[in-house]
C-alpha positions, 0 to 999 in steps of 0.5 A: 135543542137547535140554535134558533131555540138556544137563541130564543131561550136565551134571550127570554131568559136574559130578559126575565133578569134584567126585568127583575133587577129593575124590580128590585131597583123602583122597589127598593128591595133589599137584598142580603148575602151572608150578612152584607146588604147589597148595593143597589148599583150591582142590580144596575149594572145587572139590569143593563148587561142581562139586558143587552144579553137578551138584545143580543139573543133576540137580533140572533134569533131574527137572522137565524130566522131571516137564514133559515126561512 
C-alpha cells in the first residue's frame, strides 16, 4: 500500500466513524458497555475528532495527488 491510498483509506475510514457517531447522536441510540450507558456527549466529541481526521487524510491525499501528478 502506498502513501496516497494510506491517505485515502484513511480518510473514508474516519469519515464512516465520524457519520456514524452523528447517527448515533439524531438517533438517540443507546449504547451500553459492561452495564454503563454511555453518554451522548462521548459520540460528539468522536464525531468532531474522526471528522477532522478524515479532513486531515482527504487535504493528504489532494497534495499528495497535486505532487505526484
Amino acid at each position: 500500500m502506498n502513501v496516497k491510498s494510506y491517505a485515502a483509506l484513511s480518510a473514508i475510514i474516519f469519515a464512516v466513524v465520524a457519520l456514524m457517531h452523528l447517527v448515533r447522536l439524531v438517533w438517540q441510540w443507546d449504547v451500553i458497555i459492561a452495564g454503563h450507558i454511555v453518554p451522548m456527549w462521548v459520540s460528539l466529541v468522536g464525531a468532531v475528532v474522526a471528522g477532522l481526521l478524515s479532513f486531515a487524510g482527504f487535504r493528504v491525499f489532494q497534495q499528495i495527488h497535486k505532487y505526484l501528478a
